[in-house]
C-alpha positions in Angstrom: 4.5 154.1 52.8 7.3 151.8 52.0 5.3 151.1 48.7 5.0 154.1 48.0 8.5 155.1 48.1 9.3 151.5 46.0 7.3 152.8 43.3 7.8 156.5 43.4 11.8 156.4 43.5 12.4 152.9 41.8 9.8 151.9 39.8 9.5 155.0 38.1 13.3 155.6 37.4 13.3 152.5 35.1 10.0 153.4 33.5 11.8 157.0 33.0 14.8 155.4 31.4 13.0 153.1 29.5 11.1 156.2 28.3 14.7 157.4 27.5 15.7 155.4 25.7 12.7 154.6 23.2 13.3 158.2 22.6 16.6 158.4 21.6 16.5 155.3 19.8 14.0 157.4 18.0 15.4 160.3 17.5 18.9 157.9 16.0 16.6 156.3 14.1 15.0 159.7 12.6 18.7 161.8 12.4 20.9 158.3 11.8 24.0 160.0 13.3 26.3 156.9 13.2 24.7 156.0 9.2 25.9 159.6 8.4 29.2 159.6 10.2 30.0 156.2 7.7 29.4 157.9 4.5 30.5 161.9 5.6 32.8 161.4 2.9 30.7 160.2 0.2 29.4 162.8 -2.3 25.9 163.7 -1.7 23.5 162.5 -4.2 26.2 160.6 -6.1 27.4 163.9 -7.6 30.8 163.2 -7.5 32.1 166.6 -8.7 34.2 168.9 -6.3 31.0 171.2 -5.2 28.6 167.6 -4.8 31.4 166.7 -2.5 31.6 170.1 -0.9 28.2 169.9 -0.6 27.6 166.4 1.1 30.2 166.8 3.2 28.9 170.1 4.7 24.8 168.6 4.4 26.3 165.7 6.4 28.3 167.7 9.0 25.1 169.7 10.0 22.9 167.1 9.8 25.3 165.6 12.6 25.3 168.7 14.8 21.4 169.2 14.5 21.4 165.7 15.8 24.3 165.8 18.6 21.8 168.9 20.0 18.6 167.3 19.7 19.9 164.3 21.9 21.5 166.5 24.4 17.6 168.8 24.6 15.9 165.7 25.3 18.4 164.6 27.6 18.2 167.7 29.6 14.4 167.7 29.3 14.2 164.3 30.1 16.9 164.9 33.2 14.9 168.0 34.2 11.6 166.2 34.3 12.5 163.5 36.6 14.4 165.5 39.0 10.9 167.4 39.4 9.0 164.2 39.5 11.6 163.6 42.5 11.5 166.1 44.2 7.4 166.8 43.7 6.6 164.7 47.0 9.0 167.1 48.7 7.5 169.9 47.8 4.0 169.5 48.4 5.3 168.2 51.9 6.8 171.3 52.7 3.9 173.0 50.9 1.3 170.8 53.5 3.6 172.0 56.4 3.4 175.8 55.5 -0.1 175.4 55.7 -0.3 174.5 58.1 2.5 176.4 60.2 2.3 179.0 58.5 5.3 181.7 57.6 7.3 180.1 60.5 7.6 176.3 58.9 11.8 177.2 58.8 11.4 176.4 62.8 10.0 173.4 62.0 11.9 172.0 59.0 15.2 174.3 58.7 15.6 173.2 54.9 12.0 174.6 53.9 12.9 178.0 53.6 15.1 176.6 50.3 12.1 175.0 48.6 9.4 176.8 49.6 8.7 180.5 47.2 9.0 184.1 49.1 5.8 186.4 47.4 
């Protein structure tokens, strides 16, 4: 059991951050937020007329805020992912126990009738 809880709740949190990470090193890599924030001033293209300006600095400013939301979606898919790989032992513990209890498992575990669906 106690390996079993080492890997589940240790193990695989650093192999879910690890996971993580390599993705939004990726996703930096593909959107290069901190390259674009360096030249968000620099005309796009080298046009260096008032609309290539215009227009880099705008190209640049989206391209940013495309980027700022694609890191915070993976963050929350990533987040909401391993808080169900968490909690997944839980649930088909209190799922076991309804079986085999029946509609009356909150007499048994009081914080089942939380987790556990009402059909």
């Amino acid at each position: 059991m106690l390996t079993f809880i080492r890997y589940w709740y240790l193990e695989s949190a650093m192999r879910f951050y690890t996971a993580y990470l390599h993705a939004v090193q990726t996703l930096e890599a593909q959107v290069a937020i901190q390259e674009t924030l360096k030249h968000l001033t620099e005309p796009l293209f080298q046009d260096y007329t008032y609309q290539g300006r215009a227009i880099g600095i705008v190209f640049r400013l989206v391209r940013i805020c495309l980027g700022i939301v694609g890191i915070i979606a993976l963050t929350l898919g990533y987040l909401f992912f391993y808080l169900l790989w968490l909690f997944f032992p839980l649930i088909c513990l209190v799922s076991l126990l309804g079986a085999f209890f029946g509609p009356n498992i909150t007499a048994v575990v009081p914080a089942a009738s939380v987790l556990t669906p009402s059909f």
